[in-house]
N, C-alpha and C positions, 0 to 999 in steps of 0.2 A: 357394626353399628348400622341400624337402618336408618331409611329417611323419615319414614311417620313415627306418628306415637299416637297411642291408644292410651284410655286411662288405663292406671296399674289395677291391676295384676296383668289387663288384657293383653293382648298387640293386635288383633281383633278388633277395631275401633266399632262405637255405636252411636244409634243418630241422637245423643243428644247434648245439651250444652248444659252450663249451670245460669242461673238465676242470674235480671242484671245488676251490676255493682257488684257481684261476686265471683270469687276465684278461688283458687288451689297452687301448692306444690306439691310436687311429687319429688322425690329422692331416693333411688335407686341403685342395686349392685347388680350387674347380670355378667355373666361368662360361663364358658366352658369346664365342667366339674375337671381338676384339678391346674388349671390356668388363673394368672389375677386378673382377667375380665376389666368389665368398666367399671365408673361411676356417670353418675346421671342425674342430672335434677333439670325439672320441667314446670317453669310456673308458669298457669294460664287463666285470664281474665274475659270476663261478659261484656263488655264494654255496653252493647245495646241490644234487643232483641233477638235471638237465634242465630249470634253469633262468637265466634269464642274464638281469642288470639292465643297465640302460646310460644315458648323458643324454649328451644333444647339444648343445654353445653350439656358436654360429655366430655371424661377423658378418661382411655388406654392405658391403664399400667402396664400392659407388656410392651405394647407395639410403640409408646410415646403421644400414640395422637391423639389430638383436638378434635373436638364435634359443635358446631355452633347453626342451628335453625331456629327457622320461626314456620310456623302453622296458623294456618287460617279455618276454621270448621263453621258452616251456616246450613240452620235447617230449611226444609226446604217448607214445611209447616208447623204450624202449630206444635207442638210436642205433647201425646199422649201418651197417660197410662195402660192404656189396653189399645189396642189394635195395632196401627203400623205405621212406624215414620221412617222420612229418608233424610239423608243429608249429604253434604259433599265438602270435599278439605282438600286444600292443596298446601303443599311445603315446599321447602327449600332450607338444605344444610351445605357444610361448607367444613371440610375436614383437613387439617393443620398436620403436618409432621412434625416429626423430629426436628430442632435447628430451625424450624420458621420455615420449609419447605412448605409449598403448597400442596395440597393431597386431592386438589378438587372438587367436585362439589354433584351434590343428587337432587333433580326436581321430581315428586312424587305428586300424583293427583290421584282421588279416590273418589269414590261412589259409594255411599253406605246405607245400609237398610235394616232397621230395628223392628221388630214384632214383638208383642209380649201376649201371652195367655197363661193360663193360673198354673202352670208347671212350669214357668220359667220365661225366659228373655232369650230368641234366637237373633244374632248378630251376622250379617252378610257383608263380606268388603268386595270390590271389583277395581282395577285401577290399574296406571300404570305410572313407571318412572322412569329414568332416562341419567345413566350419571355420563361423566364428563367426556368426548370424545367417543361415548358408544351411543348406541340404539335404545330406543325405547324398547322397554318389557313390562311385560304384562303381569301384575300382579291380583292375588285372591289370598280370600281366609273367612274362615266360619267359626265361629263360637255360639254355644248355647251356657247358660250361667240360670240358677234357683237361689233365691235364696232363703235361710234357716234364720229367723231370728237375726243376730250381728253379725253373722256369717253368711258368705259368699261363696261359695265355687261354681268352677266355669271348666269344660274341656273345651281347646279350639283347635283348627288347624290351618296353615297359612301356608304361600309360598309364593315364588317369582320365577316367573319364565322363564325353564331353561333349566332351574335350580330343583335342588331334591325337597324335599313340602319339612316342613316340621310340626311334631303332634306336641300338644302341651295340655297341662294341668296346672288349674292353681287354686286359690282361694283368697280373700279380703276379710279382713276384722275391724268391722268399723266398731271399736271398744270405748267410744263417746262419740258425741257427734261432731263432724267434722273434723276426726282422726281418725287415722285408719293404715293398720300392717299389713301386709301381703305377703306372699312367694310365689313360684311357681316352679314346675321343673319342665320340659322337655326333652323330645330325643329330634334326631337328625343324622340318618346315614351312621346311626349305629355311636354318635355323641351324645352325651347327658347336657342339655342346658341348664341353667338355676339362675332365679334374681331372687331377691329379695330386697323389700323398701316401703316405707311410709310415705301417707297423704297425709296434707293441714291445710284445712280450708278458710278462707277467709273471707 
């Protein structure tokens, strides 16, 4: 279970927010192909200009545990179509065992940087997190995403200090507006990842 969250399908996160007075959930399955993985749902709202609140539950069907944050995302301008925006998010989760054991908890701060030109949208993260009783680590991830019509795909690649990087794939189907299916798959040291989950915006 990570600390940030990017909109789905991504983990990738990019600079920008939605509209204000407007929000989204997100509802998601991710785990290891032949493991029961998570669930996930993320609802996050505009409250006021270039900025966007959000809190993440999560729960482990194998391991038992809880996931519960909140995210903060503000840009740092204006937000364009064409050329380049930045933004920055910090979070905080807080992860539950088995029995009401404490599991402690992860602060993540990031750095993000949007481009778009007419073949597509490159996404840049930089950042780091710190869980409970260790060191801070340095995290990163790239993604580029085109899109076709209702369709979306995106390759990106991420990863955290220390840690072995993960390549992924995916694509979105916004099949009305302000609905939208996804998946994705990755690998990692030779494991298959997979989520799959709907947005509704509101």
């Amino acid at each position: 279970m990570t600390a940030a969250h990017a909109g789905r399908p991504l983990t990738v996160d990019d600079a920008g927010v939605g509209e204000v007075g407007q929000g989204h959930v997100e509802v998601w399955w991710e785990g290891l192909r032949g493991q029961r993985g998570a669930f996930y749902a993320a609802p996050a709202f505009t409250p006021t200009d270039g900025l966007e609140l959000g809190v993440l539950l999560a729960r482990d069907l194998g391991e038992r545990h809880t996931l519960q944050g909140l995210q903060a995302k503000w840009l740092w301008s204006p937000a364009q179509t064409d050329g380049c925006n930045a933004a920055s998010s910090a979070g905080i989760t807080h992860r539950r065992q088995a029995l009401g054991h404490g599991g402690g908890g992860v602060v993540a701060l990031n750095l993000i940087g949007t481009c778009a030109a007419p073949w597509g949208l490159v996404n840049a993260n930089l950042g780091a997190q710190r869980e409970s009783t260790q060191a801070w680590r340095a995290t990163w991830g790239a993604s580029v995403e085109h899109t076709w019509g209702a369709i979306t795909p995106h390759l990106e690649a991420f990863g955290t200090q220390h840690g072995a990087p993960v390549f992924q794939t995916g694509a979105r189907w916004e099949w009305a507006p302000g609905r939208q299916l996804d998946a994705t798959v990755g690998r990692q040291q030779g494991r298959t990842l997979l989520s799959v989950g709907f947005a509704l915006g509101f």
